[in-house]
C-alpha positions as CSV (number, residue, x, y, z in Angstrom):
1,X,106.5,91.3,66.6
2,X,107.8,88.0,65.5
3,X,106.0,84.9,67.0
4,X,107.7,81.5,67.5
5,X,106.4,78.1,67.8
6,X,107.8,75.6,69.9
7,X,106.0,72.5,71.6
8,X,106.0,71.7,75.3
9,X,106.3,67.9,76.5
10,X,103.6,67.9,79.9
11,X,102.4,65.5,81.9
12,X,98.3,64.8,81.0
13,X,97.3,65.8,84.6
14,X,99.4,68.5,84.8
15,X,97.8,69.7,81.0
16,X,94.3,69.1,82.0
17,X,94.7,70.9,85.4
18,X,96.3,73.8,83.5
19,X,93.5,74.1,81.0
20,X,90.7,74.3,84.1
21,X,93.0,77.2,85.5
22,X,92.9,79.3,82.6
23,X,89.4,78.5,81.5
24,X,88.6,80.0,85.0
25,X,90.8,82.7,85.2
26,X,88.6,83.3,81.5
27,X,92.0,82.8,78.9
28,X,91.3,82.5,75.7
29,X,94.1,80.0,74.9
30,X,96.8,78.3,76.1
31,X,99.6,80.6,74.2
32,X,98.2,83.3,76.2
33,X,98.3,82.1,79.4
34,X,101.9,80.4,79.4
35,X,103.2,84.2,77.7
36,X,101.9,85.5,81.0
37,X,103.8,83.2,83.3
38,X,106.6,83.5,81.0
39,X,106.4,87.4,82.0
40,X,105.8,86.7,85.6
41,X,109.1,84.4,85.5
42,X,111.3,87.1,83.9
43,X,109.7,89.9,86.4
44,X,111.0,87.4,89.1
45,X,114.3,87.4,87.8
46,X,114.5,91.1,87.5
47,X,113.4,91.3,91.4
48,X,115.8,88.0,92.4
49,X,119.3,90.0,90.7
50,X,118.6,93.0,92.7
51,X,120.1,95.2,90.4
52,X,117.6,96.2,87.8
53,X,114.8,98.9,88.1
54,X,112.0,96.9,89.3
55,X,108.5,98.9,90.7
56,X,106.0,97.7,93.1
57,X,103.6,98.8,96.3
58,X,104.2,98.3,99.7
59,X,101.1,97.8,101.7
60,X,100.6,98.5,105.5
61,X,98.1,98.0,108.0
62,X,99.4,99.7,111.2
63,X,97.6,101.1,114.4
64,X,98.1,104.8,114.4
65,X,98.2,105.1,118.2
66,X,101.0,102.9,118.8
67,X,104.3,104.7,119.7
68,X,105.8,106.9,117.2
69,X,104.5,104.8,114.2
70,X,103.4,107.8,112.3
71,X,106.2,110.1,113.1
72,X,108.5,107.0,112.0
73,X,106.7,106.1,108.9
74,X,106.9,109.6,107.7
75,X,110.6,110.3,108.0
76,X,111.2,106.7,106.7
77,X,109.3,107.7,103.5
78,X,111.5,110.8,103.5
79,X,114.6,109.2,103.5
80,X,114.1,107.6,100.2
81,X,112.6,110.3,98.4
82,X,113.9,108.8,94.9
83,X,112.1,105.4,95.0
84,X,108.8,106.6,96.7
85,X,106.6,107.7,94.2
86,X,103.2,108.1,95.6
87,X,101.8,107.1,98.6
88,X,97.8,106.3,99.4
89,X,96.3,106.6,103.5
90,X,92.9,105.4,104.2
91,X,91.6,105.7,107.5
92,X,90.4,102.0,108.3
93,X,88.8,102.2,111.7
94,X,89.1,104.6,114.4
95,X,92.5,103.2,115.2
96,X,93.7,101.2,112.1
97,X,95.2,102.8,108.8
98,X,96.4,101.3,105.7
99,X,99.2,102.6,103.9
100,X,99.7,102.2,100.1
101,X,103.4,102.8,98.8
102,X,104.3,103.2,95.7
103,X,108.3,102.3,94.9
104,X,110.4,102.3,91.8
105,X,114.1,101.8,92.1
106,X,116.8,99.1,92.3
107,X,115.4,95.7,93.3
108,X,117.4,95.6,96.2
109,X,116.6,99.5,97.6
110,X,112.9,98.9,97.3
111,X,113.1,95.4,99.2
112,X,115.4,97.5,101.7
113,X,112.4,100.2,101.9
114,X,109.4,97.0,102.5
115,X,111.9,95.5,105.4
116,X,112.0,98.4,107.2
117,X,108.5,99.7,106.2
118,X,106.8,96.4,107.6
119,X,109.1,95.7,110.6
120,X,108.5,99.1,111.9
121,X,106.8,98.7,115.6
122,X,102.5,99.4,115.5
123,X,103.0,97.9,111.8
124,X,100.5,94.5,111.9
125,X,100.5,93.4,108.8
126,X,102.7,94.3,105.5
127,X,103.3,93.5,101.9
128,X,105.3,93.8,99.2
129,X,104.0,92.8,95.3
130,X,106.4,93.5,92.9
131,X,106.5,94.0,89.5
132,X,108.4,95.4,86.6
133,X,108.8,99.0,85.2
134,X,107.8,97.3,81.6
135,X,111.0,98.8,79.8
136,X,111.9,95.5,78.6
137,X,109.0,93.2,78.7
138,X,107.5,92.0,75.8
């Protein structure tokens, strides 16, 4: 792989802030921690046009005595049997379950599947972390 050069014009506090970051998040250099945000940008993007493949996780927290929450978590995962992947339960409490979804799909279908995932009534709490398939990052 061919690496470029190129310099950066930065505020001093900005820089110096910056390098206290990275030396606590334990980078080795600067070039390595601005490749990551460069990634982190372009899996933005990717997620923003709605278009591309993206992948990701939705995570639940729901109470599994509420209404129908299980019934309608279930057929909801069954109605987009293409982008969910894998799925993780674990029993929190005697009432409280966390659900781990695993998605790959258009950008826009798997933010479709977290919106109705999370708003689903018993759901308290939900999440969606996306990130990229890696077919086209660097």
């Amino acid at each position: 792989m061919k690496i470029v050069r190129f310099g950066v014009s930065i505020p001093h506090d900005l820089l110096t802030r910056f390098d206290i970051i990275i030396e606590e998040k334990g980078y080795t250099n600067r070039s390595e921690a601005i490749r990551d945000l460069i990634r982190d940008f372009i899996v933005r993007h990717e997620w923003e046009k709605g278009d591309e493949e993206v992948a990701g996780t939705i995570t639940i927290v729901y109470n599994h005595d509420e209404a129908d929450v299980v019934k309608e978590l279930l057929d909801l995962q069954h109605d987009y049997l293409n982008e969910i992947v894998s799925s993780l339960h674990v029993h929190m409490d005697k009432h409280n379950c966390l659900e781990v979804v695993v998605v790959k799909g258009k950008a826009k279908r798997v933010k479709e599947i977290a919106d109705r995932l999370i708003s689903l009534k018993g759901v308290k709490h939900g999440k969606l972390v996306m990130t990229t398939t890696g077919k086209h990052l660097v």
